[in-house]
ZADO-1210 file (C-alpha; in nm, 4 decimals, padded with zeros to 6 digits):
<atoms>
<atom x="02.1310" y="14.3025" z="10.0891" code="UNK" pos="1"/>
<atom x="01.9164" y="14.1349" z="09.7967" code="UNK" pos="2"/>
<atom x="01.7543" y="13.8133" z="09.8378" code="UNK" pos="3"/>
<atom x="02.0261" y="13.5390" z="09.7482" code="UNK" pos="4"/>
<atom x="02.2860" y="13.7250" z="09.9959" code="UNK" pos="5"/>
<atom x="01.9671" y="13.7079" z="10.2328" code="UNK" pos="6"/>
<atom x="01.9190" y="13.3719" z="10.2263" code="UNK" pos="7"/>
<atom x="02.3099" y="13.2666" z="10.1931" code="UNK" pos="8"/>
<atom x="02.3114" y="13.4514" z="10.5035" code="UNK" pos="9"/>
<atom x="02.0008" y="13.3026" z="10.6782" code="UNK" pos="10"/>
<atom x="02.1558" y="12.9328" z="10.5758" code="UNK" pos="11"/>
<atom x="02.5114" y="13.0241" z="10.7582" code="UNK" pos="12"/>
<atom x="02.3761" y="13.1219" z="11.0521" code="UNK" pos="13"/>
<atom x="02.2240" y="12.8000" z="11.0869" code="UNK" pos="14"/>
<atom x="02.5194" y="12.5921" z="11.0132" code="UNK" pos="15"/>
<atom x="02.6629" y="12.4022" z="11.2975" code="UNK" pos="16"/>
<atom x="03.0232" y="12.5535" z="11.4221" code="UNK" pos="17"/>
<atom x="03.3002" y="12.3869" z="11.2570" code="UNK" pos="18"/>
<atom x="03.4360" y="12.1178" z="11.4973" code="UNK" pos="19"/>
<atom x="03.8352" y="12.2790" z="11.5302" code="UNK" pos="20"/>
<atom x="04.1654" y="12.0847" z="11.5730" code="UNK" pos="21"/>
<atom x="04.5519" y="12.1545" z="11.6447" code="UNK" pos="22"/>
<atom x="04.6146" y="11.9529" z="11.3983" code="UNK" pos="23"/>
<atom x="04.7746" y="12.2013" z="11.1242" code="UNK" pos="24"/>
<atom x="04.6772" y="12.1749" z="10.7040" code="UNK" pos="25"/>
<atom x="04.9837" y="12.1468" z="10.4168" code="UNK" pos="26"/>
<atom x="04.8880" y="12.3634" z="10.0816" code="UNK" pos="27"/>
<atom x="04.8704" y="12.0542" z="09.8688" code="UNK" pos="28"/>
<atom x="04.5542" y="11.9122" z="10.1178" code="UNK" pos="29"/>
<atom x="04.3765" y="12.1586" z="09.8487" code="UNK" pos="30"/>
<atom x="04.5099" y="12.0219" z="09.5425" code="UNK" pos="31"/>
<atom x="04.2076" y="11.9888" z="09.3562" code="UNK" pos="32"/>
<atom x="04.1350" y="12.4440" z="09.5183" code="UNK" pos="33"/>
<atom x="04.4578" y="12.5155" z="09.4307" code="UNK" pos="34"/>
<atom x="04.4860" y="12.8153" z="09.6987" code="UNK" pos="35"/>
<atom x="04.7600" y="13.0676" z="09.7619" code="UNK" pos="36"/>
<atom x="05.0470" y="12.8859" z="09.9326" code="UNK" pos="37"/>
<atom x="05.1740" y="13.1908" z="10.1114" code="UNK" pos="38"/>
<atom x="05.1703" y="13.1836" z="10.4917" code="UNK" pos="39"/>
<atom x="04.9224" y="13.4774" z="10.5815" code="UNK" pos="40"/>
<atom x="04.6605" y="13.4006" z="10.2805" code="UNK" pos="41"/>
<atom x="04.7233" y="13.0039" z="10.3573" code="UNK" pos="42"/>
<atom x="04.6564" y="13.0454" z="10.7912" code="UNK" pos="43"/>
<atom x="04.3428" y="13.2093" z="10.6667" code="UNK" pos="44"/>
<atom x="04.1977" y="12.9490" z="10.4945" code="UNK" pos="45"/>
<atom x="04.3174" y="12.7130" z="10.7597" code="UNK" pos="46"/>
<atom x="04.1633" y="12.8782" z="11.0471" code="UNK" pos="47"/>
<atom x="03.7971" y="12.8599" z="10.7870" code="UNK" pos="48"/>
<atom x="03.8574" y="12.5463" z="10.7630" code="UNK" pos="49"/>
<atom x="03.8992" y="12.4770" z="11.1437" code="UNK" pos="50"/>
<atom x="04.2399" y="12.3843" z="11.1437" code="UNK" pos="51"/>
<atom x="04.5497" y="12.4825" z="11.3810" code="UNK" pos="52"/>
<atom x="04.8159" y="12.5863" z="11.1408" code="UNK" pos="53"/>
<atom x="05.0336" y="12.5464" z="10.8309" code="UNK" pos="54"/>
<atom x="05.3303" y="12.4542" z="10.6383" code="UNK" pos="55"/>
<atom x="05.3229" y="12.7283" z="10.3911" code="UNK" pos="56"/>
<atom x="05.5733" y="12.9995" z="10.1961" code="UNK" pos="57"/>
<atom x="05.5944" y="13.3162" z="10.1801" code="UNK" pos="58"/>
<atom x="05.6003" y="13.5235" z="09.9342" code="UNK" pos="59"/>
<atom x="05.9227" y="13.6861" z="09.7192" code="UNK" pos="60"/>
<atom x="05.7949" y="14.0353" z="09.7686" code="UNK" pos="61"/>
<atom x="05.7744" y="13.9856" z="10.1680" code="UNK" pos="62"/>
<atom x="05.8115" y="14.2805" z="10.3344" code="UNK" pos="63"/>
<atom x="05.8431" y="14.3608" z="10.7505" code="UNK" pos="64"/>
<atom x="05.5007" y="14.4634" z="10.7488" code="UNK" pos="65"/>
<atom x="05.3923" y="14.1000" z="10.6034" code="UNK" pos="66"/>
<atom x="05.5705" y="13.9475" z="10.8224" code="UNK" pos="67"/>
<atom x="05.4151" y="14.1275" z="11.1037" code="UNK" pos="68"/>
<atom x="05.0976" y="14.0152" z="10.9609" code="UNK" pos="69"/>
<atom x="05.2107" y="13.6709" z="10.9831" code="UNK" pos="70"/>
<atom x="05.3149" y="13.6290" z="11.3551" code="UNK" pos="71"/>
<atom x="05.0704" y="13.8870" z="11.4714" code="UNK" pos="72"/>
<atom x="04.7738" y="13.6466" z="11.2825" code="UNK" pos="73"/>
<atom x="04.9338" y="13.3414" z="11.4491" code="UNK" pos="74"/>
<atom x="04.9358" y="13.4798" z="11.8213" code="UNK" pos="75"/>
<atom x="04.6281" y="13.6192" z="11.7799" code="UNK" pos="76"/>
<atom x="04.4147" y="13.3348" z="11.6653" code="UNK" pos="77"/>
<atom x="04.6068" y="13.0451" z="11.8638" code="UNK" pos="78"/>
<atom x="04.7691" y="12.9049" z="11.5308" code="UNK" pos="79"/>
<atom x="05.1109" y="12.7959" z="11.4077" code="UNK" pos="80"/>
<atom x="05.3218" y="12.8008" z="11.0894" code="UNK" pos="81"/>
<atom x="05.6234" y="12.6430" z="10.9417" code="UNK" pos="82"/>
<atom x="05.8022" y="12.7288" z="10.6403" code="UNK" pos="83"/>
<atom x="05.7946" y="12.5526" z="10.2958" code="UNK" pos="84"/>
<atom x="06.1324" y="12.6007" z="10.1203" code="UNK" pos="85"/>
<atom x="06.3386" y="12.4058" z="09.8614" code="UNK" pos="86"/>
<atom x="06.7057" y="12.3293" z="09.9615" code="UNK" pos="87"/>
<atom x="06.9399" y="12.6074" z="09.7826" code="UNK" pos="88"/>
<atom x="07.1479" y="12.4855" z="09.5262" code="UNK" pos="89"/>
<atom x="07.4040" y="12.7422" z="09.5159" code="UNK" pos="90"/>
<atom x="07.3074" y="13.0738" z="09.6941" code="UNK" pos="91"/>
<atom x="07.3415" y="12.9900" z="10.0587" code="UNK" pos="92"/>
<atom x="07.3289" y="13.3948" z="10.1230" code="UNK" pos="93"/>
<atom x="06.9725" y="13.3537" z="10.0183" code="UNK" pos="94"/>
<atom x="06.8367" y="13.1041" z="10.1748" code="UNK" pos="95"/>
<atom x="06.9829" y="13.2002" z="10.5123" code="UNK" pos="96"/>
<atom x="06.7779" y="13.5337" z="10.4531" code="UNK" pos="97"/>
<atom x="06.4513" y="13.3034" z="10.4332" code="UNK" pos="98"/>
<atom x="06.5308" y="13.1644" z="10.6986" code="UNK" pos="99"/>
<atom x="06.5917" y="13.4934" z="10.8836" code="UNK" pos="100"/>
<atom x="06.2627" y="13.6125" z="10.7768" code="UNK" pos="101"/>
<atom x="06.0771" y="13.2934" z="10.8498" code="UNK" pos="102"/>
<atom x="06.1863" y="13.3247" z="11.2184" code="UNK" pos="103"/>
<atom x="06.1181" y="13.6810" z="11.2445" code="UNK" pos="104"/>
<atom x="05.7610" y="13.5931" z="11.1098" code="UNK" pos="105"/>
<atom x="05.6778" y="13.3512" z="11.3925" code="UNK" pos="106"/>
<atom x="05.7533" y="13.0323" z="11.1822" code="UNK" pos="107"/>
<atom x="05.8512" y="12.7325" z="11.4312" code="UNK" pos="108"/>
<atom x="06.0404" y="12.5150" z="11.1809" code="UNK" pos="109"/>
<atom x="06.1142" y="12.4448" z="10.7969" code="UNK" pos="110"/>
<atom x="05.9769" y="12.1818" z="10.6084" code="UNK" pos="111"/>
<atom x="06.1849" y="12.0898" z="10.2657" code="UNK" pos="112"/>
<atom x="06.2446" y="11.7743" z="10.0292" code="UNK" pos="113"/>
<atom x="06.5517" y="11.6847" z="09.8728" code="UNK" pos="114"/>
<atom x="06.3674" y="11.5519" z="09.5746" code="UNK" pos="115"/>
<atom x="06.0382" y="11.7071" z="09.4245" code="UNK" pos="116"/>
<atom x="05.9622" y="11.3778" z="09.2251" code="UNK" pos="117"/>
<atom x="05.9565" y="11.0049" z="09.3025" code="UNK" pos="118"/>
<atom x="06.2403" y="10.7951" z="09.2940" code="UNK" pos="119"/>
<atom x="06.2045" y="10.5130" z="09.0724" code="UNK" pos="120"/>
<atom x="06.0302" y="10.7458" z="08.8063" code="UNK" pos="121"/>
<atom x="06.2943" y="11.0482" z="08.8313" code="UNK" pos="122"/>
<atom x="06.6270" y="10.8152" z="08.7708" code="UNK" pos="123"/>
<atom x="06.6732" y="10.5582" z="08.5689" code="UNK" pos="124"/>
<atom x="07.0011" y="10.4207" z="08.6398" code="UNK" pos="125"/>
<atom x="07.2038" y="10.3578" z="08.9690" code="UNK" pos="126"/>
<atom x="07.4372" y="10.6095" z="08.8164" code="UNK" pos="127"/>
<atom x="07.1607" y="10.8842" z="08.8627" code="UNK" pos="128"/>
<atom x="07.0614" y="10.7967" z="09.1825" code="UNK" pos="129"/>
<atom x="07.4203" y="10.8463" z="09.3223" code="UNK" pos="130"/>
<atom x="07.4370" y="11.1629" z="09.1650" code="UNK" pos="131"/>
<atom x="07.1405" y="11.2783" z="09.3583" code="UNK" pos="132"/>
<atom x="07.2782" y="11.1370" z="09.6500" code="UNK" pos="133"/>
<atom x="07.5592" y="11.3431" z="09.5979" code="UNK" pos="134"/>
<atom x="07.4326" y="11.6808" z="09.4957" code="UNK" pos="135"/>
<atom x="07.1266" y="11.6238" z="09.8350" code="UNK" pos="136"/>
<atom x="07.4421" y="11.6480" z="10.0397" code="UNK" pos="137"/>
<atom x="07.6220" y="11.9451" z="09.8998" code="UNK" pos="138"/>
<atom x="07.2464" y="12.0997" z="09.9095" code="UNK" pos="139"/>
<atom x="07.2128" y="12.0204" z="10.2730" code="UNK" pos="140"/>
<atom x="07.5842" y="12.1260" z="10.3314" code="UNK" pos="141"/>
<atom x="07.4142" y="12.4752" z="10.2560" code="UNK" pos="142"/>
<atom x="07.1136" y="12.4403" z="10.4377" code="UNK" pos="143"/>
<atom x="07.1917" y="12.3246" z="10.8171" code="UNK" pos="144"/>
<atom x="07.4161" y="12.5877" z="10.9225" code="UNK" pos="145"/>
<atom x="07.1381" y="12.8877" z="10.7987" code="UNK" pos="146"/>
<atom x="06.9090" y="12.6493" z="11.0239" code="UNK" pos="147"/>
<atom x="07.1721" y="12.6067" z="11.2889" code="UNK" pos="148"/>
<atom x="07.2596" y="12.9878" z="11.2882" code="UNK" pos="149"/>
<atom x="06.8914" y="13.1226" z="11.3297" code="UNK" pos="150"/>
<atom x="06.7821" y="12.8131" z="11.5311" code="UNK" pos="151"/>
<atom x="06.5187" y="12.7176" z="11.2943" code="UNK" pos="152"/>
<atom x="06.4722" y="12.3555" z="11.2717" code="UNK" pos="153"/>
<atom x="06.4881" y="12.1980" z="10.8960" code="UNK" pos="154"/>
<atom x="06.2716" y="11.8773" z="10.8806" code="UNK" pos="155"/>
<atom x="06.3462" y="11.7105" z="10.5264" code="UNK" pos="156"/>
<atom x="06.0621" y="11.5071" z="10.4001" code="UNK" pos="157"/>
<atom x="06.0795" y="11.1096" z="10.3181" code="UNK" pos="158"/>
<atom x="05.9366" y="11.2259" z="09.9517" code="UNK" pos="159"/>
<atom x="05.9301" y="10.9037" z="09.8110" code="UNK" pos="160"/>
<atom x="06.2793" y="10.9309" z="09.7605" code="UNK" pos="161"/>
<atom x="06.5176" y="10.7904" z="10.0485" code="UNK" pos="162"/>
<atom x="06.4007" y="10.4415" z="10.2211" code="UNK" pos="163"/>
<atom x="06.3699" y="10.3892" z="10.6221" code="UNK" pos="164"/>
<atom x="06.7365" y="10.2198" z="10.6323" code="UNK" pos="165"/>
<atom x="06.9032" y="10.5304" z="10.3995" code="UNK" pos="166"/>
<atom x="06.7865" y="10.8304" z="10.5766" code="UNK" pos="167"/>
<atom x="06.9006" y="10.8513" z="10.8950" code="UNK" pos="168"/>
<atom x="07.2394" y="10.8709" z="10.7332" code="UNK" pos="169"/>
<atom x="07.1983" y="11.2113" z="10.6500" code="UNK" pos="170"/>
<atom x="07.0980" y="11.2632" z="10.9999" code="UNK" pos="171"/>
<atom x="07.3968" y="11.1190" z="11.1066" code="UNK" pos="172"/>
<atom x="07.6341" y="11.2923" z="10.8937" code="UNK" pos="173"/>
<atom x="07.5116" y="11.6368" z="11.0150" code="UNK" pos="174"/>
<atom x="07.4581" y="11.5440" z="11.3925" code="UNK" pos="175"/>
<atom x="07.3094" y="11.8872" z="11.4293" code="UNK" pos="176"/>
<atom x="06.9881" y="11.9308" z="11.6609" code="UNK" pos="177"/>
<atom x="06.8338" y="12.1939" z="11.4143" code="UNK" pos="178"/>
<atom x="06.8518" y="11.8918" z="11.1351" code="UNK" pos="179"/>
<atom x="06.6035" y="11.6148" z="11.0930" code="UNK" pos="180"/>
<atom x="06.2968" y="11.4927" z="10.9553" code="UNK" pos="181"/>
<atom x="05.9464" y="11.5592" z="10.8198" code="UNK" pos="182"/>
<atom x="05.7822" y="11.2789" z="10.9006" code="UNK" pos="183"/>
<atom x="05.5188" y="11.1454" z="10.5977" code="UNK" pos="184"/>
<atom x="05.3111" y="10.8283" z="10.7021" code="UNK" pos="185"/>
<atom x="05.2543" y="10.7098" z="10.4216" code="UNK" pos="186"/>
<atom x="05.4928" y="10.7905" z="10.1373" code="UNK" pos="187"/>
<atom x="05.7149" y="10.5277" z="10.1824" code="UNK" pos="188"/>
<atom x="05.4819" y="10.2510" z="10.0856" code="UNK" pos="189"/>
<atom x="05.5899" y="10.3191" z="09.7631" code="UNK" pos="190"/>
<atom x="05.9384" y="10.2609" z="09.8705" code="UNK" pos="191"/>
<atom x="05.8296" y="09.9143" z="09.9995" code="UNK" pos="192"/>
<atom x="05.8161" y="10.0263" z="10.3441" code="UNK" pos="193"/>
<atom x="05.5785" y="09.9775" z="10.5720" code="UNK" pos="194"/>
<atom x="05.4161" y="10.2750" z="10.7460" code="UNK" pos="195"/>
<atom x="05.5466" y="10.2103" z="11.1198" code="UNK" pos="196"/>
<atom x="05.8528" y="10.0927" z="10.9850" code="UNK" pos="197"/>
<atom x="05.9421" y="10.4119" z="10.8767" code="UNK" pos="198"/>
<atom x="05.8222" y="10.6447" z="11.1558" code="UNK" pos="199"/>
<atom x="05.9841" y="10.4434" z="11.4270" code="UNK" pos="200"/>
<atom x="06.2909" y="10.4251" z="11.2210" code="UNK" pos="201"/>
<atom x="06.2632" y="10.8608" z="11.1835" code="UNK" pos="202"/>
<atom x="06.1372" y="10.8933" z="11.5129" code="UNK" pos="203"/>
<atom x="06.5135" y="11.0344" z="11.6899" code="UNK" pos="204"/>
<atom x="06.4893" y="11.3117" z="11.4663" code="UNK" pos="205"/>
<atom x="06.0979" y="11.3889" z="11.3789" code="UNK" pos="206"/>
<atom x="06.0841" y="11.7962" z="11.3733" code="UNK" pos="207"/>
<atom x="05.7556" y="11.7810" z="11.1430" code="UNK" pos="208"/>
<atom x="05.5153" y="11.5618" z="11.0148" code="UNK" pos="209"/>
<atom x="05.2454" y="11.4846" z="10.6838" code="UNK" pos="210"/>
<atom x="04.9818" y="11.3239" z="10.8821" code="UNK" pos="211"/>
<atom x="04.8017" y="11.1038" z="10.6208" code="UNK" pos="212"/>
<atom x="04.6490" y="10.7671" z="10.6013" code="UNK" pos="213"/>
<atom x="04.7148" y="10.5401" z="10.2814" code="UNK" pos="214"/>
<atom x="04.4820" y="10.3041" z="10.1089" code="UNK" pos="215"/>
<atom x="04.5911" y="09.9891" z="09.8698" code="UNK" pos="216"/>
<atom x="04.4822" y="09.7918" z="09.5962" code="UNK" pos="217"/>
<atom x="04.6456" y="09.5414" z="09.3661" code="UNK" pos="218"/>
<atom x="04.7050" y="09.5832" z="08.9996" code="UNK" pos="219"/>
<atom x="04.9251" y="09.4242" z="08.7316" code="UNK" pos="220"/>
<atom x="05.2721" y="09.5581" z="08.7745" code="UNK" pos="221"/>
<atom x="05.2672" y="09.6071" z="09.1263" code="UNK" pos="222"/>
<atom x="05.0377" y="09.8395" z="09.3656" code="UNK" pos="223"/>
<atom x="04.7907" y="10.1438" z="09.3882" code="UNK" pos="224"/>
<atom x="04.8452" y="10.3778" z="09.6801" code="UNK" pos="225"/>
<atom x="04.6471" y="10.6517" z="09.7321" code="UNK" pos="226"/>
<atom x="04.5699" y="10.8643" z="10.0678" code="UNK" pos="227"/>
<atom x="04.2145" y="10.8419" z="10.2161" code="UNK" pos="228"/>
<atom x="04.0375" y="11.0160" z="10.5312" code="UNK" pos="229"/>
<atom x="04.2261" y="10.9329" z="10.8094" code="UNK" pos="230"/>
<atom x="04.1632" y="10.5932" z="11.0455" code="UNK" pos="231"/>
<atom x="04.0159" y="10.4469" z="10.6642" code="UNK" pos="232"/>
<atom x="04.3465" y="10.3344" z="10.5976" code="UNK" pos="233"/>
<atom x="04.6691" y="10.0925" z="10.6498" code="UNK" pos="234"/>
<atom x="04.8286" y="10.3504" z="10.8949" code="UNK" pos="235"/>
<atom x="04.8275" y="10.2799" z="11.2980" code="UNK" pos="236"/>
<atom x="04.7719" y="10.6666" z="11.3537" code="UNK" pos="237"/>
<atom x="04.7356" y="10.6398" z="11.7232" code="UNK" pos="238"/>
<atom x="05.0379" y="10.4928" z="11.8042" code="UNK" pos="239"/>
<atom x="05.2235" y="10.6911" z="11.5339" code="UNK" pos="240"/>
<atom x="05.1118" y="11.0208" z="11.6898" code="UNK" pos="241"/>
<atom x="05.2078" y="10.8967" z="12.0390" code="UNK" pos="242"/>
<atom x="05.5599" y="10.7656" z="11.9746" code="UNK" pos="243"/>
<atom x="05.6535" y="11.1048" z="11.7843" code="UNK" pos="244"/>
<atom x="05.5218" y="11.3313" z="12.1020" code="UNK" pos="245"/>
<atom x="05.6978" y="11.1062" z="12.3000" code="UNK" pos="246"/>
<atom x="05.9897" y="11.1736" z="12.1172" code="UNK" pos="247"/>
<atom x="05.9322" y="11.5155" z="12.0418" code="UNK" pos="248"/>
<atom x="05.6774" y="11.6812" z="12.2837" code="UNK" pos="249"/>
<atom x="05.6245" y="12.0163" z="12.0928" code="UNK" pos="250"/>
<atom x="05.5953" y="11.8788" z="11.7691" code="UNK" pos="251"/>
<atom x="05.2939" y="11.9573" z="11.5632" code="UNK" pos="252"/>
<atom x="05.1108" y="11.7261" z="11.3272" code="UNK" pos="253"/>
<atom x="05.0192" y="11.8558" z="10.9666" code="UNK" pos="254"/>
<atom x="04.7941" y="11.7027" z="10.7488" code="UNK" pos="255"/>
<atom x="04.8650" y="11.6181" z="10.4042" code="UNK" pos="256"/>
<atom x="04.6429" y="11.4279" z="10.2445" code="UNK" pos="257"/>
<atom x="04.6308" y="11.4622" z="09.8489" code="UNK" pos="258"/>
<atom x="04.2940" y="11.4916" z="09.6230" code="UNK" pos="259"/>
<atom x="04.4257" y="11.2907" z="09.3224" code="UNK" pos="260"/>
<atom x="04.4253" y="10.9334" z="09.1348" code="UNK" pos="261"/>
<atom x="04.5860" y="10.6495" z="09.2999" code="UNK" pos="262"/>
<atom x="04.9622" y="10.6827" z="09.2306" code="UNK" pos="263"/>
<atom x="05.0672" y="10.3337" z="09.0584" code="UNK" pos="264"/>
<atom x="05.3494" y="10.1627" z="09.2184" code="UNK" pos="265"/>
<atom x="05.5650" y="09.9298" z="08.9375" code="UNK" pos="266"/>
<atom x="05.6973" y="09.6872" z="09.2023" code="UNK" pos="267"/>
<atom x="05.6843" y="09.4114" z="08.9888" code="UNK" pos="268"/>
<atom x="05.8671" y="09.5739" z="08.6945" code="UNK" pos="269"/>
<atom x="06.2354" y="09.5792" z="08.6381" code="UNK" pos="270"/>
<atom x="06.2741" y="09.9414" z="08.6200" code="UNK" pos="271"/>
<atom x="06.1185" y="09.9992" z="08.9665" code="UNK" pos="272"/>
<atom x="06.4644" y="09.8170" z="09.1076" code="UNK" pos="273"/>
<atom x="06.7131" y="10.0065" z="08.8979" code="UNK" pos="274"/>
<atom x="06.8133" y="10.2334" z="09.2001" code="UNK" pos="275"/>
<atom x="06.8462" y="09.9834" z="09.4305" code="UNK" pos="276"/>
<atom x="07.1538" y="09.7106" z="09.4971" code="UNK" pos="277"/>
<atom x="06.9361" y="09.4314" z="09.4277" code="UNK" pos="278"/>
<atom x="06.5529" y="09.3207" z="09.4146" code="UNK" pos="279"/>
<atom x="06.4805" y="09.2843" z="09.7941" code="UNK" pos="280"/>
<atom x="06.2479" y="08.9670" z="09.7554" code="UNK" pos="281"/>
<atom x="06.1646" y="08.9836" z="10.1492" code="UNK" pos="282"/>
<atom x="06.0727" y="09.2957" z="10.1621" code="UNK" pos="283"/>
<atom x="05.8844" y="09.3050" z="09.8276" code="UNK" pos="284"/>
<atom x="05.6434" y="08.9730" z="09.9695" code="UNK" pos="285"/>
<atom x="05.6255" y="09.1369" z="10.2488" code="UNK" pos="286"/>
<atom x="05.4596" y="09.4884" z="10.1407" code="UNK" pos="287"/>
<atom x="05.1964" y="09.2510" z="09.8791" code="UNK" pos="288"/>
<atom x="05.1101" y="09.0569" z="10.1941" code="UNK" pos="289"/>
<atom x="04.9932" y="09.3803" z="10.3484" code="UNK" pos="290"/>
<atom x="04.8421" y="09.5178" z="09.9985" code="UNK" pos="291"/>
<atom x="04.6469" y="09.1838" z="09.9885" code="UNK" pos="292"/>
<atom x="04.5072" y="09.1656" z="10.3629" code="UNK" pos="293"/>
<atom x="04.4441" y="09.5235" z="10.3578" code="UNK" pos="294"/>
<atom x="04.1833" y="09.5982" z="10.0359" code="UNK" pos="295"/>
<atom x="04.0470" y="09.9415" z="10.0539" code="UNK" pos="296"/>
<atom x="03.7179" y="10.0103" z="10.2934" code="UNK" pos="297"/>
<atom x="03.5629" y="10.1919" z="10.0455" code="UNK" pos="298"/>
<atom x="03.6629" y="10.2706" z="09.6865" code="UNK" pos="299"/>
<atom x="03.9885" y="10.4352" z="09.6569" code="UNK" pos="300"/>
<atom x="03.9281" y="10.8482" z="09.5732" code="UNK" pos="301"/>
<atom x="04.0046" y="10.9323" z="09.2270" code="UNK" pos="302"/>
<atom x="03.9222" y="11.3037" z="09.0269" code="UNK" pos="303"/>
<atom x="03.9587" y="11.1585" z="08.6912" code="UNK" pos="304"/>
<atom x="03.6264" y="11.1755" z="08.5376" code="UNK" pos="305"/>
<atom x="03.4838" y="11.4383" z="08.7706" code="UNK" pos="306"/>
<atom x="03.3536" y="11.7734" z="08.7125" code="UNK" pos="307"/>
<atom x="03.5755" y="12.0344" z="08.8862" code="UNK" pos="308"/>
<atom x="03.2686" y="12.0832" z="09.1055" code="UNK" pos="309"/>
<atom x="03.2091" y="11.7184" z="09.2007" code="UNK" pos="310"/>
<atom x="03.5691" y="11.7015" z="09.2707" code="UNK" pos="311"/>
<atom x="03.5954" y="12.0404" z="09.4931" code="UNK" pos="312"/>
<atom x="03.3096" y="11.8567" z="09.7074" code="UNK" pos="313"/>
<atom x="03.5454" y="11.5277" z="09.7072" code="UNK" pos="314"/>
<atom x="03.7939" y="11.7085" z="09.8248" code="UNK" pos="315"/>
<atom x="03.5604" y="11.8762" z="10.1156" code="UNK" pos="316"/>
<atom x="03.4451" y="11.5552" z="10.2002" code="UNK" pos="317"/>
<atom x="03.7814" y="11.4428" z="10.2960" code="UNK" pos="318"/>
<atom x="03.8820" y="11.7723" z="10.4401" code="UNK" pos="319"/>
<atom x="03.6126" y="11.7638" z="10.6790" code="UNK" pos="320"/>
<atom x="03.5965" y="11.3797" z="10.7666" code="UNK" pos="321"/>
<atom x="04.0299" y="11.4212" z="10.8673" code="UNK" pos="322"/>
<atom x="03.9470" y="11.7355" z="11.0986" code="UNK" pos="323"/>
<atom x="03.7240" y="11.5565" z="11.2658" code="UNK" pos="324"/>
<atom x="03.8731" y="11.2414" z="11.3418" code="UNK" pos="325"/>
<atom x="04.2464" y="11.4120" z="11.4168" code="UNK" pos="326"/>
<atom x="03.9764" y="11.6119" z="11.7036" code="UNK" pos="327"/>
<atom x="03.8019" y="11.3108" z="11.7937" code="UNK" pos="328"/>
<atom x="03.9988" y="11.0279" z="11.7762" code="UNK" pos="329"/>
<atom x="04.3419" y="11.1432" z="11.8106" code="UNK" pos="330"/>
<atom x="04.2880" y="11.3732" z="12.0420" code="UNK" pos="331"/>
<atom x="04.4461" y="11.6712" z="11.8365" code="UNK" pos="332"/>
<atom x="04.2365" y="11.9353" z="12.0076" code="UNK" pos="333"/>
</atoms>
């Protein structure tokens, strides 16, 4: 051992023991790290990090042995994982097999999105929308019975996409247990609604969450919305967390909380409304009320500007600060 290993050593050893939580860790909490995204590379990290489990993928090359690795590292250390996967498009054959493998792995659910993007940048016309509306369905036509079959629960995310009053239609139309949703606090803000709004409205048929807390702040066309450490924000995380285990007793609570510039949300402009029946005037004074009442605690995080170094250590900052609160004040221990 030279003398920097020495003393890298020496300076762990007196480090306080990371304070742990249940509360799991999504791959894009790293988005300024960038880490591997597959589920025994991913729980490792987590478990550094002090955290109780995942949503992550796994790899094309899987083999039985990797999955052994996977389950084995889960019962071993106390830790859960849930599977990221897109929605098939065509190939239902393999997506059940991911499914298959997921389960045989140890994963406890699926996490997916039935649009990557955000709504009211990805479609420009009502026409589009409707045509995403239509191909989601024929997508989850494909998906729920692999689900049903292996008795892996799919949770599909509110990804900016679907509002509170529009989702649980797809619930509805599939009326299958191993079907519902991934809970996000915050991304519907964006959609103009609020955060309880939405997770009372998903509540019947939470399987997973995105545990996040959302900050505001005006600008010309509309809003910014970005995600900050959790209990700094607009989000009532105490009584979301309590009204989803009482719904849903086993479910676990992921973080998700994005590294990034505050996304801008065009409320004001024309093209914002273009998916949507008609300019909801109620709603829309109703979500700048809460932007207005509700200005940021502290300045909104942003990476633009900052050395990759300056914004790893954002990015730590906020890592640490939502572990700590999810064990201390929510009780995720």
């Amino acid at each position: 051992m030279n003398r920097r290993e020495f003393l890298s050593a020496a300076a762990a050893a007196v480090q306080p023991p990371v304070r742990r939580t249940s509360m799991g860790v999504s791959p894009d909490s790293f988005a300024v790290r960038r880490p591997a995204r597959t589920a025994l590379e991913f729980l490792q990290l987590a478990r550094e990090r002090g955290f109780g489990g995942v949503q992550a993928a796994l790899p094309p090359d899987f083999t039985p042995e990797y999955l052994k690795k996977v389950r084995d590292y889960c019962g071993n250390h106390g830790m859960y994982w849930e599977l990221l996967a897109p929605l098939p498009d065509e190939d239902a054959a393999a997506f059940e097999r991911l499914v298959a493998a997921a389960k045989e792995a140890g994963a406890e659910c699926i996490r997916s999105v039935c649009l990557a993007g955000r709504r009211y940048e990805t479609f420009r016309t009502m026409e589009e929308w409707k045509e995403f509306v239509r191909r989601s369905r024929q997508r989850l036509a494909l998906a729920v019975p692999a689900a049903e079959k292996h008795r892996l629960p799919l949770g599909i995310e509110n990804h900016k996409d679907w509002t509170a009053q529009e989702m649980p239609e797809l619930f509805r139309r599939y009326s299958s247990e191993y079907f519902g949703a991934c809970i996000d606090f915050g991304n519907n803000v964006s959609l103009l609604d609020e955060p309880m709004e939405l997770i009372e409205a998903l509540a019947p048929w939470v399987i997973n969450t995105h545990v996040k807390d959302m900050g505001v702040e005006e600008y010309a066309d509309g809003f910014l919305l970005s995600e900050v450490p959790l209990g700094k924000g607009i989000v009532d995380l105490k009584r979301a967390v309590a009204l989803l285990r009482a719904k849903r007793p086993d479910v676990r609570f992921t973080m998700d909380t994005l590294v990034r510039d505050p996304l801008k949300i065009p409320c004001l402009t024309e093209s914002y409304w273009a998916t949507f029946d008609q300019p909801d005037a109620r709603r829309l004074a109703r979500i700048l009320r809460m932007v207005r009442t509700n200005p940021p605690r502290e300045p909104l995080p942003r990476v633009t500007g900052l050395t990759r170094e300056q914004a790893l250590a954002l990015e730590d900052r906020i890592l640490d600060e939502c572990r700590e609160y999810a064990a201390g004040a929510l009780g995720l221990v």
